[in-house]
PQR file of N, CA, C, O and H, with PARSE charges and radii, in Angstrom:
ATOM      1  N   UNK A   1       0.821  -1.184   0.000 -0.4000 1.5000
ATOM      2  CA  UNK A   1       0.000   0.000   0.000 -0.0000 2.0000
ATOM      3  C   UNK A   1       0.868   1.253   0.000  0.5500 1.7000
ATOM      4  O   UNK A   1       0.551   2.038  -0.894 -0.5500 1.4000
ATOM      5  N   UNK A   2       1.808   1.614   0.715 -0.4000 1.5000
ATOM      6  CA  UNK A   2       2.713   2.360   0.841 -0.0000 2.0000
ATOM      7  C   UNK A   2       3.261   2.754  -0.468  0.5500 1.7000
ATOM      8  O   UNK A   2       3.290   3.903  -0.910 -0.5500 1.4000
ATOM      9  H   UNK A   2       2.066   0.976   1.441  0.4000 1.0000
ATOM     10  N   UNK A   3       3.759   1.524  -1.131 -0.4000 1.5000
ATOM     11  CA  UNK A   3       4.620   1.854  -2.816 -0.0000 2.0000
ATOM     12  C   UNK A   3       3.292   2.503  -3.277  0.5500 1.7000
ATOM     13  O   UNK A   3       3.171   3.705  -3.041 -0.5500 1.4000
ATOM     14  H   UNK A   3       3.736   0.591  -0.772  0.4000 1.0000
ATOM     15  N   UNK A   4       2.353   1.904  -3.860 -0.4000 1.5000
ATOM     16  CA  UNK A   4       1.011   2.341  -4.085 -0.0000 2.0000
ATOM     17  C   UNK A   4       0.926   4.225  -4.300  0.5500 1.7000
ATOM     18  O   UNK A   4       0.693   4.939  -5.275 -0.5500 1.4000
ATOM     19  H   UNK A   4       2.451   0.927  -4.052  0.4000 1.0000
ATOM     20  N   UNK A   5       1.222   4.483  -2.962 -0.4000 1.5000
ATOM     21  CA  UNK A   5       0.779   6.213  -2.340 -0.0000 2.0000
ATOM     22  C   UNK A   5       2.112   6.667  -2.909  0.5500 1.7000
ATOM     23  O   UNK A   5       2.151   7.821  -3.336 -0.5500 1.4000
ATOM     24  H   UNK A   5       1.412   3.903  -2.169  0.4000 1.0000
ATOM     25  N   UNK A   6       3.136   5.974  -2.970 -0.4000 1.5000
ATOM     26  CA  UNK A   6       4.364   6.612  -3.260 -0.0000 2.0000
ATOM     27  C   UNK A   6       4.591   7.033  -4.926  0.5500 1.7000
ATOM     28  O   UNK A   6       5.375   7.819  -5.458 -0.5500 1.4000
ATOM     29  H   UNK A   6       3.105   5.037  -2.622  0.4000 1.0000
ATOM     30  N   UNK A   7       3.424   6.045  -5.534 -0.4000 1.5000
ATOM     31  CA  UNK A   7       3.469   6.115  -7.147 -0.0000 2.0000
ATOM     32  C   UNK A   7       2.842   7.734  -7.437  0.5500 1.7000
ATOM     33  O   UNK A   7       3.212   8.703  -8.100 -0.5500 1.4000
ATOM     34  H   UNK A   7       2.787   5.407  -5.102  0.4000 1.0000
ATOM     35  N   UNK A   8       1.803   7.446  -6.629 -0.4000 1.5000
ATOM     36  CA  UNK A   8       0.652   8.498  -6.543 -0.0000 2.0000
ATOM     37  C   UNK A   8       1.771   9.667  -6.439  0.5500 1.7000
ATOM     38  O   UNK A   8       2.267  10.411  -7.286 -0.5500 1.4000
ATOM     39  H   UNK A   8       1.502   6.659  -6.090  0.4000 1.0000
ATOM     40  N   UNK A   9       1.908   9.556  -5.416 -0.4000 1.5000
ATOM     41  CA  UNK A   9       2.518  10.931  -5.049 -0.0000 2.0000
ATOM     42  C   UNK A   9       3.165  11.452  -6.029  0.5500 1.7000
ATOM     43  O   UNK A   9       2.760  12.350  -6.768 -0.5500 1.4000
ATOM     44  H   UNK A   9       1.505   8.952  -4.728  0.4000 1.0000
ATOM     45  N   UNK A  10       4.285  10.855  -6.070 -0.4000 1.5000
ATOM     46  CA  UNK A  10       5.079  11.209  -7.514 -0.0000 2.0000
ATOM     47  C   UNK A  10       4.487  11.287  -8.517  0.5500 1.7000
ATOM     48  O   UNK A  10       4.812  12.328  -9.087 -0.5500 1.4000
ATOM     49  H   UNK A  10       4.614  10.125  -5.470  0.4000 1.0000
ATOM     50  N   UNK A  11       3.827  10.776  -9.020 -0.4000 1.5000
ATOM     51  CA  UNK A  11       3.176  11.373 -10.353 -0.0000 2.0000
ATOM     52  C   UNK A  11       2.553  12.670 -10.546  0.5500 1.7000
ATOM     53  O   UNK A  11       2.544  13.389 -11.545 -0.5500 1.4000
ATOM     54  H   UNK A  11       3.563   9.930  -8.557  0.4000 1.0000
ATOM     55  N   UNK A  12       2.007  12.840  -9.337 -0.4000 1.5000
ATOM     56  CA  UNK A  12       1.173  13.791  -8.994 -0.0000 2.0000
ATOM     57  C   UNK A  12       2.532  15.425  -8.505  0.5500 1.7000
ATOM     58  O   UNK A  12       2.104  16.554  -8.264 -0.5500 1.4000
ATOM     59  H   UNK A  12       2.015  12.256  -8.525  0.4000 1.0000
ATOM     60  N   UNK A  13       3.284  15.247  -8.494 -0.4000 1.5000
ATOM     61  CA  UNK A  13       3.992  16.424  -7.989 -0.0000 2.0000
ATOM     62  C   UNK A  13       4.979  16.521  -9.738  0.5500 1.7000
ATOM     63  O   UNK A  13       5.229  17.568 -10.335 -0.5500 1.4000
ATOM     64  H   UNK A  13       3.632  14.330  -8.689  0.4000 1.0000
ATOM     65  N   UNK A  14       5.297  15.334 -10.117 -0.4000 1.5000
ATOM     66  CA  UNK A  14       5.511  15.400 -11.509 -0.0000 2.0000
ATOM     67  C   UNK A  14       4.704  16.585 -12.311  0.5500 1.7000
ATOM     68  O   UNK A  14       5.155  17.616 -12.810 -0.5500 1.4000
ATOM     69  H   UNK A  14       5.094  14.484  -9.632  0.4000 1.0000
ATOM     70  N   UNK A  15       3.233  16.043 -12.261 -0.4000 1.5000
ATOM     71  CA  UNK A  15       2.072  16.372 -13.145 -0.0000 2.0000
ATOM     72  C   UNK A  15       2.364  18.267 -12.717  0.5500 1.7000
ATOM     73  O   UNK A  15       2.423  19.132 -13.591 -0.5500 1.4000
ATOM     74  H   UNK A  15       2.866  15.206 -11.855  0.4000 1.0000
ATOM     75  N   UNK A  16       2.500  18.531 -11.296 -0.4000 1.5000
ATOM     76  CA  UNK A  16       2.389  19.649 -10.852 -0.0000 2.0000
ATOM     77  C   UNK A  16       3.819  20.430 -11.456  0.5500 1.7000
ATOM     78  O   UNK A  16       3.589  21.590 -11.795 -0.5500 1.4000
ATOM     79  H   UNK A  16       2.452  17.828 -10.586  0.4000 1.0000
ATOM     80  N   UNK A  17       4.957  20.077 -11.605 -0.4000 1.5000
ATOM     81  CA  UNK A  17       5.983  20.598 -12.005 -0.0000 2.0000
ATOM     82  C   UNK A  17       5.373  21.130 -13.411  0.5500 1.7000
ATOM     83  O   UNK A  17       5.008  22.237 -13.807 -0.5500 1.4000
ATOM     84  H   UNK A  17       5.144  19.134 -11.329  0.4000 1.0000
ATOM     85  N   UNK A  18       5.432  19.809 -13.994 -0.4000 1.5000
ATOM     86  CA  UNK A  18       5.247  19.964 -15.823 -0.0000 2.0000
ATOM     87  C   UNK A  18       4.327  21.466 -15.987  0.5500 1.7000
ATOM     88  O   UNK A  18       4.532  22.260 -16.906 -0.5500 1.4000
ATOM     89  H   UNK A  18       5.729  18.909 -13.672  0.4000 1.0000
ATOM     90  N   UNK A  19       3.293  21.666 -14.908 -0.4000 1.5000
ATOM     91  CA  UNK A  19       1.899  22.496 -15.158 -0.0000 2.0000
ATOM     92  C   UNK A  19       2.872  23.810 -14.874  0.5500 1.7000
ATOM     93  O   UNK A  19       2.944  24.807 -15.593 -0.5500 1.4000
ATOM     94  H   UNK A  19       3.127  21.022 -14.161  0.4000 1.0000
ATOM     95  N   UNK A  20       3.563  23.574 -13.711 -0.4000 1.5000
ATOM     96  CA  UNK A  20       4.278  25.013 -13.135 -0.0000 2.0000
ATOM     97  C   UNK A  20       5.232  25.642 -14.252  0.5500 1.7000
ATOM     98  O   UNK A  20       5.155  26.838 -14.531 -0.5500 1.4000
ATOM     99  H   UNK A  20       3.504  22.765 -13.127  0.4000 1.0000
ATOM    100  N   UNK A  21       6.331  24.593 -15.014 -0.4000 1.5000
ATOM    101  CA  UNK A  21       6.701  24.613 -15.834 -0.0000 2.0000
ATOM    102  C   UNK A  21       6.749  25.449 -16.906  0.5500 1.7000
ATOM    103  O   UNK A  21       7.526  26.273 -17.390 -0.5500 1.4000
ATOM    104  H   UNK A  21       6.394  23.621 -14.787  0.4000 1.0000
ATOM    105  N   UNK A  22       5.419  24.870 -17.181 -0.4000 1.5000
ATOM    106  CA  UNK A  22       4.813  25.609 -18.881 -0.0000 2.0000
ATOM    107  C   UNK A  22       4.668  26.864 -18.674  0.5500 1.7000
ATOM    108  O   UNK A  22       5.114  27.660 -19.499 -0.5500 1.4000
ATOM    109  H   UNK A  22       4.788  24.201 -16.789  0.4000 1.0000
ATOM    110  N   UNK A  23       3.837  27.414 -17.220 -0.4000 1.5000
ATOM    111  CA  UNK A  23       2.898  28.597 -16.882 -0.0000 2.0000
ATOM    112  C   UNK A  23       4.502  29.583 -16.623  0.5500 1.7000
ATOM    113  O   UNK A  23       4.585  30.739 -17.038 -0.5500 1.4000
ATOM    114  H   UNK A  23       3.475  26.766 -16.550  0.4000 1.0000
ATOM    115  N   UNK A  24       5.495  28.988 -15.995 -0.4000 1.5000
ATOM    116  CA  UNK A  24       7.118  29.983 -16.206 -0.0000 2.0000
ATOM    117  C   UNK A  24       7.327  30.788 -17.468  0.5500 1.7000
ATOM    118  O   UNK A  24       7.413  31.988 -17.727 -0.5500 1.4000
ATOM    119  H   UNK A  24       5.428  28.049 -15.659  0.4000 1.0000
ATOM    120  N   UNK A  25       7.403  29.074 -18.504 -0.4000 1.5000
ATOM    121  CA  UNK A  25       8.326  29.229 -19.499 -0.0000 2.0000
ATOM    122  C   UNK A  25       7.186  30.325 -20.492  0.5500 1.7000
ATOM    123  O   UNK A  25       7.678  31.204 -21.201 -0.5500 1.4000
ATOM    124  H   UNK A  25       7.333  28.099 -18.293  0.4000 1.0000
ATOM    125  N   UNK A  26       5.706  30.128 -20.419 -0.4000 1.5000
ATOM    126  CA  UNK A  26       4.874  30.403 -21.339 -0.0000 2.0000
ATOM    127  C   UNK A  26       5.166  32.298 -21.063  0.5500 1.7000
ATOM    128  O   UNK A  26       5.337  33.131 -21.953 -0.5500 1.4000
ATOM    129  H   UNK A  26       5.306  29.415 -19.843  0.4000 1.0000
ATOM    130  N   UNK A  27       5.138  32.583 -19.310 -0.4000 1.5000
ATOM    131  CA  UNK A  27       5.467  33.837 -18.802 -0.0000 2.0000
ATOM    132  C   UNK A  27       6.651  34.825 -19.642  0.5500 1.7000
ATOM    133  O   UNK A  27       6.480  35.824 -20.340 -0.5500 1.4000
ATOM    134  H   UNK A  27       4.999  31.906 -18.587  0.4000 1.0000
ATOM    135  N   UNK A  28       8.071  33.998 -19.203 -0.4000 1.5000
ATOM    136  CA  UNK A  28       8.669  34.451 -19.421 -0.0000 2.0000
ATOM    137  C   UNK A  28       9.198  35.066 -21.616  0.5500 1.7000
ATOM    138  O   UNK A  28       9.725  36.032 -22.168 -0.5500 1.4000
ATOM    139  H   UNK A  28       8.210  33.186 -18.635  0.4000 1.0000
ATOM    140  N   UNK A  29       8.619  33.791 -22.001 -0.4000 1.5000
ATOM    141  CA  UNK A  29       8.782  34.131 -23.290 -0.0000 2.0000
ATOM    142  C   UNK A  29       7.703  34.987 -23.820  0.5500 1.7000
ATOM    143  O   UNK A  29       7.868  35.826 -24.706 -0.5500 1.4000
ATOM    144  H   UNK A  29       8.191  33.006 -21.552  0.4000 1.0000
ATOM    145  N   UNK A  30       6.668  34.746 -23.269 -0.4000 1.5000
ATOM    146  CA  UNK A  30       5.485  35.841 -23.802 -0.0000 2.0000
ATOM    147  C   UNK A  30       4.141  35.019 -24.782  0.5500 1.7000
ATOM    148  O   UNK A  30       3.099  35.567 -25.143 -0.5500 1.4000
ATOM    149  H   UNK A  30       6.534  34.065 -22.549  0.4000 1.0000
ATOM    150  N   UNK A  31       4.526  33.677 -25.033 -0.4000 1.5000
ATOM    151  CA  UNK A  31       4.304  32.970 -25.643 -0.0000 2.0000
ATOM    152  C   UNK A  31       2.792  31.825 -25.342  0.5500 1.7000
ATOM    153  O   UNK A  31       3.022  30.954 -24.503 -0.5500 1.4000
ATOM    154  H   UNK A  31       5.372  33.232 -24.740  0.4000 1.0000
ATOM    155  N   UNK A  32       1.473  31.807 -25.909 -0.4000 1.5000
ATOM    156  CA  UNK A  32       0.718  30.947 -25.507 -0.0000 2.0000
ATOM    157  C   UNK A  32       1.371  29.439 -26.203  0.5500 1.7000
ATOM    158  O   UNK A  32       1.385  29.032 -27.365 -0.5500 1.4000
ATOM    159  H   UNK A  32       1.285  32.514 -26.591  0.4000 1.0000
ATOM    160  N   UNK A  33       1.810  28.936 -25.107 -0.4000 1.5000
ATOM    161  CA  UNK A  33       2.704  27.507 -25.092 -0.0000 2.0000
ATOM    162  C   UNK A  33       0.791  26.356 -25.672  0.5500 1.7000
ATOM    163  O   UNK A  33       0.840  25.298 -26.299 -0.5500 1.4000
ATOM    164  H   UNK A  33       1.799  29.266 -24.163  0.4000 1.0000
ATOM    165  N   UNK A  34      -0.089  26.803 -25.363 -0.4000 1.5000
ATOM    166  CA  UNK A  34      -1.345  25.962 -25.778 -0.0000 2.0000
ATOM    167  C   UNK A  34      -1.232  26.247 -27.272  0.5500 1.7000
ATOM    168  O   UNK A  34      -0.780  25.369 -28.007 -0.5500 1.4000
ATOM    169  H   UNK A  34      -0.129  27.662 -24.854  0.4000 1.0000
ATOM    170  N   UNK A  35      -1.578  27.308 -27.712 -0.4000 1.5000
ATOM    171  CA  UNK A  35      -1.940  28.023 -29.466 -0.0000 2.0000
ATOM    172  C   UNK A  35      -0.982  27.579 -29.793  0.5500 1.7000
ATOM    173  O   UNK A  35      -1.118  26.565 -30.478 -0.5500 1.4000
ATOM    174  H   UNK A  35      -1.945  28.022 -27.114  0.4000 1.0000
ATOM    175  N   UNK A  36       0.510  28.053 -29.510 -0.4000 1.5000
ATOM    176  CA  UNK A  36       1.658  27.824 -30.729 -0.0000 2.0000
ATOM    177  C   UNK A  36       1.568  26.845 -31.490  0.5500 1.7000
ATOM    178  O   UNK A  36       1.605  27.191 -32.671 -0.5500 1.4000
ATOM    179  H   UNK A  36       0.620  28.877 -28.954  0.4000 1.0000
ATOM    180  N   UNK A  37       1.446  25.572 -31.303 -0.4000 1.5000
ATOM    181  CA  UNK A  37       1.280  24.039 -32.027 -0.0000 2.0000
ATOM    182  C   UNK A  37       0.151  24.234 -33.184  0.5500 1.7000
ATOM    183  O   UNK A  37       0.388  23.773 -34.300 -0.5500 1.4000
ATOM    184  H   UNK A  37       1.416  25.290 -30.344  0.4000 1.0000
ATOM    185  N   UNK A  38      -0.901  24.816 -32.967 -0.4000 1.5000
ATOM    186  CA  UNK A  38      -2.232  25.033 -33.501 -0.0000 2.0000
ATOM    187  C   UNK A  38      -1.508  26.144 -34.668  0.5500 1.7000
ATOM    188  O   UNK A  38      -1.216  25.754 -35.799 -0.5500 1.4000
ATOM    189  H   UNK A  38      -1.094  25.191 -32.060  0.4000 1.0000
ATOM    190  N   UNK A  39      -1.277  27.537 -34.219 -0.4000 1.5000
ATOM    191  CA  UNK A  39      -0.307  28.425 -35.122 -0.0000 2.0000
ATOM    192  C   UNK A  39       0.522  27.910 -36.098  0.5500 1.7000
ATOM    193  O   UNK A  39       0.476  28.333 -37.254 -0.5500 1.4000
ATOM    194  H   UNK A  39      -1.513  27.854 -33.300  0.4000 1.0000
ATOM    195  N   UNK A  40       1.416  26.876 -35.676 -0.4000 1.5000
ATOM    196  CA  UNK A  40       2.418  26.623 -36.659 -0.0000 2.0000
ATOM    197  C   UNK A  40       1.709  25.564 -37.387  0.5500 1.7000
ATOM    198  O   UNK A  40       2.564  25.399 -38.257 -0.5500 1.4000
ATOM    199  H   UNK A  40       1.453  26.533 -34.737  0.4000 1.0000
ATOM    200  N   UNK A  41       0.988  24.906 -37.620 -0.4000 1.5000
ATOM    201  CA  UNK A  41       0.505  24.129 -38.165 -0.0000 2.0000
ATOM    202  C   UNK A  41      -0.096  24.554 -39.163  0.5500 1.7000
ATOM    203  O   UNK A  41       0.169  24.062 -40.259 -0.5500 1.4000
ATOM    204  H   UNK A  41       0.293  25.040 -36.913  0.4000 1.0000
ATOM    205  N   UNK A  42      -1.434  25.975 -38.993 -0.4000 1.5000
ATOM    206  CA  UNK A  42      -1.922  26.460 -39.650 -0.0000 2.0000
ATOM    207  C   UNK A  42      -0.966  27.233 -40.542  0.5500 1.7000
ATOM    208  O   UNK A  42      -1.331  27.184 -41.717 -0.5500 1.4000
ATOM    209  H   UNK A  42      -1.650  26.375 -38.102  0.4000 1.0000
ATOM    210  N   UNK A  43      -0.006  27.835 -40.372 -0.4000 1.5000
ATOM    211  CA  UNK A  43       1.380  28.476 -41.028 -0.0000 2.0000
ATOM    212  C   UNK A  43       1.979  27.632 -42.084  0.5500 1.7000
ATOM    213  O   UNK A  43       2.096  28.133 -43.202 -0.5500 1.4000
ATOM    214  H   UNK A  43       0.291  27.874 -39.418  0.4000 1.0000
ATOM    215  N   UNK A  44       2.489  26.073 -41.826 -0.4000 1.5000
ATOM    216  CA  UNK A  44       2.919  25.274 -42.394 -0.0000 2.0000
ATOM    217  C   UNK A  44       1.853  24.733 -43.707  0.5500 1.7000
ATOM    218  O   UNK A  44       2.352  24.405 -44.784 -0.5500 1.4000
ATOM    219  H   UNK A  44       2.394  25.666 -40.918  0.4000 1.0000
ATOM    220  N   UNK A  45       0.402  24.686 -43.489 -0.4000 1.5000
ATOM    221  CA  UNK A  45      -0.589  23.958 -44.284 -0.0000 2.0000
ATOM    222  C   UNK A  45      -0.988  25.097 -45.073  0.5500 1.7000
ATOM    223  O   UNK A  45      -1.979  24.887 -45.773 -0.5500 1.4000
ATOM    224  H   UNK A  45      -0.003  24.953 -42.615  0.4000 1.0000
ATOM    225  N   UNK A  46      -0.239  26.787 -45.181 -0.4000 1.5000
ATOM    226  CA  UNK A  46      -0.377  27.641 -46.233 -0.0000 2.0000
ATOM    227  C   UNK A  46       0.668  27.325 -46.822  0.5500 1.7000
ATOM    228  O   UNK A  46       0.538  27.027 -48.010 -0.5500 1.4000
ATOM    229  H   UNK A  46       0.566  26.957 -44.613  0.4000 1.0000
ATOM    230  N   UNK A  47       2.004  27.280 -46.238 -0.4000 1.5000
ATOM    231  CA  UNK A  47       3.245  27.425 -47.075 -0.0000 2.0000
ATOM    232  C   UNK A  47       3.338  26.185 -47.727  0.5500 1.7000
ATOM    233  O   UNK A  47       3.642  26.442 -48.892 -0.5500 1.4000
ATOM    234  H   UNK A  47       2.110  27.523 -45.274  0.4000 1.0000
ATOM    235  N   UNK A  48       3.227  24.914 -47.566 -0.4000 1.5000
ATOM    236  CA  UNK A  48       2.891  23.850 -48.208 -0.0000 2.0000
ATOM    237  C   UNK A  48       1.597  23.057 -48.387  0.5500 1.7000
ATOM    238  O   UNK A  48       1.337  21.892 -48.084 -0.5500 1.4000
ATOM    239  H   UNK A  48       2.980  24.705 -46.620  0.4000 1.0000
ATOM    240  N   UNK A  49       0.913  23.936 -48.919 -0.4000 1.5000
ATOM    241  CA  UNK A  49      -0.464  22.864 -49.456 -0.0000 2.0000
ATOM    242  C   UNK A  49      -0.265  21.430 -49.975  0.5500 1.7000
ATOM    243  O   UNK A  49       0.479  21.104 -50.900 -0.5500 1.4000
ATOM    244  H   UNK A  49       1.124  24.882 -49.165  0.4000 1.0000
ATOM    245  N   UNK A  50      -0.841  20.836 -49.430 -0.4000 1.5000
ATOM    246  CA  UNK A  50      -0.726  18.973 -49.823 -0.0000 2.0000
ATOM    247  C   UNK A  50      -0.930  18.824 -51.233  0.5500 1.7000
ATOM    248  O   UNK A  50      -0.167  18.066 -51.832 -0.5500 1.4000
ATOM    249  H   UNK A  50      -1.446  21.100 -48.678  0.4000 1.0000
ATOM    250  N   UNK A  51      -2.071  19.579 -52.026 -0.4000 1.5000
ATOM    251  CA  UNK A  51      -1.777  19.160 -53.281 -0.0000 2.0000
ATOM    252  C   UNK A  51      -0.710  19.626 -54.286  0.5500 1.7000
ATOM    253  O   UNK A  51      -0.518  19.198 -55.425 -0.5500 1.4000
ATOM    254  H   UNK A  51      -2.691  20.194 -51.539  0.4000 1.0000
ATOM    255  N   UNK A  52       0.063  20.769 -53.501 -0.4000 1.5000
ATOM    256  CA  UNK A  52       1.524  20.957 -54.298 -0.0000 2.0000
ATOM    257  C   UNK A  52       2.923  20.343 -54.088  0.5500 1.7000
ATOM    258  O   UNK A  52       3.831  20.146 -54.895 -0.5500 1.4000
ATOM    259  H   UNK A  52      -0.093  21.117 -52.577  0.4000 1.0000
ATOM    260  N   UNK A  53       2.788  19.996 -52.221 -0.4000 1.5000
ATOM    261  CA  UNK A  53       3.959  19.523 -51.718 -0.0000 2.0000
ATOM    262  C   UNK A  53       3.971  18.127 -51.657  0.5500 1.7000
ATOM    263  O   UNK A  53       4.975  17.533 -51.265 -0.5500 1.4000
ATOM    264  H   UNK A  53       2.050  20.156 -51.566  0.4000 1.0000
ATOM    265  N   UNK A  54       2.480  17.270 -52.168 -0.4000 1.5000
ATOM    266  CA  UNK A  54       2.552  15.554 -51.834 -0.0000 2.0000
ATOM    267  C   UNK A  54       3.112  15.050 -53.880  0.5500 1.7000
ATOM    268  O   UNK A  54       2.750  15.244 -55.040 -0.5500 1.4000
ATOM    269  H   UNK A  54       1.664  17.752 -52.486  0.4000 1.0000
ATOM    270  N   UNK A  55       4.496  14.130 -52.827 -0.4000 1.5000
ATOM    271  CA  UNK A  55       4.902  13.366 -53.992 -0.0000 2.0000
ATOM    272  C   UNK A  55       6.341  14.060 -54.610  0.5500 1.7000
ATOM    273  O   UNK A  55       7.274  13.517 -55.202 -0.5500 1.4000
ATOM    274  H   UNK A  55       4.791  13.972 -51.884  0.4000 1.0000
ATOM    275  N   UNK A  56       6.197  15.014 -54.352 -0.4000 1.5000
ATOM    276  CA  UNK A  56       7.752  15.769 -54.820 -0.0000 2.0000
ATOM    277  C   UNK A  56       8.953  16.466 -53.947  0.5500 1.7000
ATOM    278  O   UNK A  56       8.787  16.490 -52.728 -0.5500 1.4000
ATOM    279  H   UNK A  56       5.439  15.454 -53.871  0.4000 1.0000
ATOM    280  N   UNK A  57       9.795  16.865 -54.328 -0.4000 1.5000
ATOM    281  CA  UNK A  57      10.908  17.625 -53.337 -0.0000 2.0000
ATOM    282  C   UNK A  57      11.302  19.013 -53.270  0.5500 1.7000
ATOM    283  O   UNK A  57      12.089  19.557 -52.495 -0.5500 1.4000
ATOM    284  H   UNK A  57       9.930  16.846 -55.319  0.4000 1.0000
ATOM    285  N   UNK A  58      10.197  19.784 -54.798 -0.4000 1.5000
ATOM    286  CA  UNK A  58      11.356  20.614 -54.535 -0.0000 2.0000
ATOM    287  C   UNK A  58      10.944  21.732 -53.208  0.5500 1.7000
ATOM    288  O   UNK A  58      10.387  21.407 -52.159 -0.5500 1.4000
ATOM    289  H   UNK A  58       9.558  19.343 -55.428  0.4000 1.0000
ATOM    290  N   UNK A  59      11.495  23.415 -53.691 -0.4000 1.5000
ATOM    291  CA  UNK A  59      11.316  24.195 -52.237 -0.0000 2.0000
ATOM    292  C   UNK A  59       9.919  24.709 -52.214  0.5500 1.7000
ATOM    293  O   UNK A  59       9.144  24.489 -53.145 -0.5500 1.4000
ATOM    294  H   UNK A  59      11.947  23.678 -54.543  0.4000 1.0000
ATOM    295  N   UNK A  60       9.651  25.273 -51.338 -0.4000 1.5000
ATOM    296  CA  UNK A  60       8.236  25.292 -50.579 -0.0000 2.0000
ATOM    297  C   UNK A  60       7.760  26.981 -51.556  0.5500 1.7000
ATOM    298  O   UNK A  60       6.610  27.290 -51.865 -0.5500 1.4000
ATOM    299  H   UNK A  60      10.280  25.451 -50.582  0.4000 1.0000
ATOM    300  N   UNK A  61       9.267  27.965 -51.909 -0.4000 1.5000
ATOM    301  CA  UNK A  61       8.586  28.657 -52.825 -0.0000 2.0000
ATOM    302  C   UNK A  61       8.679  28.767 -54.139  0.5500 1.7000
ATOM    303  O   UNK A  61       8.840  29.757 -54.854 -0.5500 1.4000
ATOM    304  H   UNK A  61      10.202  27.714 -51.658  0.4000 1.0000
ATOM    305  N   UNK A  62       8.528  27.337 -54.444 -0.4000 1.5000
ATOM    306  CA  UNK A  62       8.848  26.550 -55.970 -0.0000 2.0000
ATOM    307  C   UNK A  62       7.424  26.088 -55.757  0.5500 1.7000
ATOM    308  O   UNK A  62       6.934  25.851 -56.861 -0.5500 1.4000
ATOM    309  H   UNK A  62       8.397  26.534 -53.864  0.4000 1.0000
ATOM    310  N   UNK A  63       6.479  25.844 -54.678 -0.4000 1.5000
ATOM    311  CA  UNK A  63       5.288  25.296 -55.365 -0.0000 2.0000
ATOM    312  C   UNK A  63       4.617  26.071 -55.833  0.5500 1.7000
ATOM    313  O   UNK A  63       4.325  25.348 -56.786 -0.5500 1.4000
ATOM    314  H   UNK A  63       6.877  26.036 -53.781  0.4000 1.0000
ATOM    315  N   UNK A  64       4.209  26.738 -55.979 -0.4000 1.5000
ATOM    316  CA  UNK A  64       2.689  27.921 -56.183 -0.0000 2.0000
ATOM    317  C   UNK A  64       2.866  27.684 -57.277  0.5500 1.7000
ATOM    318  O   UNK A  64       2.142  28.179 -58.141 -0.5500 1.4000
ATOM    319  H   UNK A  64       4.446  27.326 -55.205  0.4000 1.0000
TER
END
């Protein structure tokens, strides 16, 4: 039972770092650490549209 509470625990002060973490790093850079992923994605799926960039190599302002 003891190991048990000890898993708990730790995970749980883990979980609390990671949260403290983000809310620092998101502070200090200025940065919504949630949106950015969502942002760059939407950024990436203008600069390479799938039906110009699937199947070939060349550069990204060689497709248009």
């Amino acid at each position: 039972m003891c190991l048990q509470f000890m898993f708990f625990l730790t995970t749980r002060v883990a979980s609390w770092l990671r949260l403290s973490r983000r809310e620092e790093l998101s502070d200090v850079l200025g940065v919504d650490l949630e949106a950015a992923p969502t942002t760059k994605m939407i950024k990436n799926a203008r600069k390479y549209p799938v039906e110009a960039a699937r199947g070939n190599s060349r550069k990204y302002t060689d497709l248009a």
